[in-house]
N, C-alpha and C positions, 0 to 999 in steps of 0.2 A: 504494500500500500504506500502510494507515493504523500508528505507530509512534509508540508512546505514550513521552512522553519522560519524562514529569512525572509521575508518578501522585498524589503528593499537590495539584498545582495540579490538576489532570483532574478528583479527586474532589471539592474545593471548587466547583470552577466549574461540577461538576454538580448538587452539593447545592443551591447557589443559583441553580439553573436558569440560567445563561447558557449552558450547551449542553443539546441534547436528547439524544446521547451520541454517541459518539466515531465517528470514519473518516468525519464527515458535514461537516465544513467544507469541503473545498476542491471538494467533489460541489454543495454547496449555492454555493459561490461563482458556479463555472462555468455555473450555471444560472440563478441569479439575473443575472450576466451577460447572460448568453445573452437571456430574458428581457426587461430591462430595455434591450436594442438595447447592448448596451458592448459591446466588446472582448472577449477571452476574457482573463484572468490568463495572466501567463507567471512560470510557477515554475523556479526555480535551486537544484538543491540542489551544495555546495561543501561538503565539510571537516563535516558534519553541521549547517550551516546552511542553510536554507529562506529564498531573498529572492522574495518574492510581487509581480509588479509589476502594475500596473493601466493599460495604455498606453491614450493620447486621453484620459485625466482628467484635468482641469483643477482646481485648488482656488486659494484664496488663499494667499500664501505669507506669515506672519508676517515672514520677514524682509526682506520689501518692504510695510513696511504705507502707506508714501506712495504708492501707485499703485493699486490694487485695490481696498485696502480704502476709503481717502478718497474712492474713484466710488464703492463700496455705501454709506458714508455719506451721501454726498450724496439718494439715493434717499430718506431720511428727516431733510431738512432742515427740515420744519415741529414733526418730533416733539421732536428735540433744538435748541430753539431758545437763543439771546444763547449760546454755548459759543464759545470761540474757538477759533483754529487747534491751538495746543499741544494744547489739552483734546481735540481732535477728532481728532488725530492717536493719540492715547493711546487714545480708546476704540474708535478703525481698530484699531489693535494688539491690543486685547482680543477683540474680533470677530475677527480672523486667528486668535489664536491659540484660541481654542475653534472653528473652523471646518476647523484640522489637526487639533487634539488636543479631540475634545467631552470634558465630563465633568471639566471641572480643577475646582480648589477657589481660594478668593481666592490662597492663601499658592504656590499652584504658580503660577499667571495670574503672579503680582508676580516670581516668580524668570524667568517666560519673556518677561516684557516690562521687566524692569528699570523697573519701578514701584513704587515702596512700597506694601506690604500696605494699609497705610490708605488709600491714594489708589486702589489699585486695588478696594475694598468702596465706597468714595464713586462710583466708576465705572460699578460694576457694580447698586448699587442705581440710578445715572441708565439705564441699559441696561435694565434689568428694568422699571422705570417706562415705558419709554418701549414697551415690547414686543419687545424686541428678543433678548432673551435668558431664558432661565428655567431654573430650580434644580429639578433632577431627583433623588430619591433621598432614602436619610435624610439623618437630622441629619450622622449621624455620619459616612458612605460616600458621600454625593451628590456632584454637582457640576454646573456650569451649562454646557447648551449653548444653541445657537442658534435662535433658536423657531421654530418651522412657518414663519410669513410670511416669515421672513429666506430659510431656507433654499430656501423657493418660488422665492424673488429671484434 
C-alpha cells in the first residue's frame, strides 16, 4: 500500500521529474530486480520506518578504501601515472565514496573522506582528466559520479 508521507518532498521530486508518480517505486524496484537476475528487496517496516535491503550486492565500502578501492585503482595504472601511494590512496577514497553515495559535490567528498576541500577539487579534477569520474547536473545542484567505464569495471 503506497503512503505518502511527505507531500511537499512528493510534489518537488515530481515537478523535477525524478518520479513518474507515486505507489511506483518499490513495484518498479522488485522488477527491475527481478529483471536484472538480483535478489528480490527485502522491506522492514518498524515504528513507521521503511529499511529497504538489497541482499548478494556487493559495492565498495569507503571505509575500507585500502582494499577494494586500491585493486580498482590499480586497473588504471597507466592513466594516473608518477602519483604516489598517499595520493592514491586519497583518490581510492574518492572513488568509494561517490561509488556509495553518487552525486556528492567537492565540499561533501572532503567532509566524507576527511580531505581538505582544496585537495579534494585538485583530486577530482586529476579523476575527471583521467576519465574516471564526471560532473552531472547544474552548476548549482550537480555533483560527480562514476563514469560508465568505471562503473562497467
Amino acid at each position: 500500500m503506497s503512503m505518502l508521507r511527505n507531500p511537499d518532498i512528493a510534489h518537488q521530486c515530481y515537478y523535477r521529474k525524478l518520479i513518474e508518480m507515486m505507489g511506483t517505486g518499490i513495484h518498479r524496484m522488485i522488477q527491475d530486480s527481478k529483471e536484472h537476475g538480483f535478489d528480490i528487496p527485502i522491506f522492514e517496516i518498524k515504528d513507521q520506518i521503511v529499511k529497504v535491503s538489497f541482499p548478494n550486492i556487493h559495492y565498495l565500502r569507503a571505509e575500507q578504501p585500502h582494499q577494494s578501492a586500491t585493486d580498482l585503482m590499480a586497473h588504471f595504472e597507466g592513466v594516473i601515472e608518477g602519483v604516489g601511494k598517499d595520493i592514491k590512496e586519497k583518490l581510492a577514497s574518492i572513488l568509494c565514496v561517490l561509488n556509495n553515495q553518487p552525486g556528492l559535490r567537492t565540499t561533501m567528498l572532503s567532509s566524507k573522506t576527511d580531505i581538505p576541500v582544496k585537495s579534494v577539487e585538485r583530486y577530482v579534477k586529476r579523476l575527471k582528466d583521467a576519465g574516471l569520474i564526471k560532473y552531472s547536473g547544474s552548476s548549482k545542484s550537480g555533483g560527480y559520479f562514476l563514469s560508465d567505464s568505471l562503473v562497467r569495471e
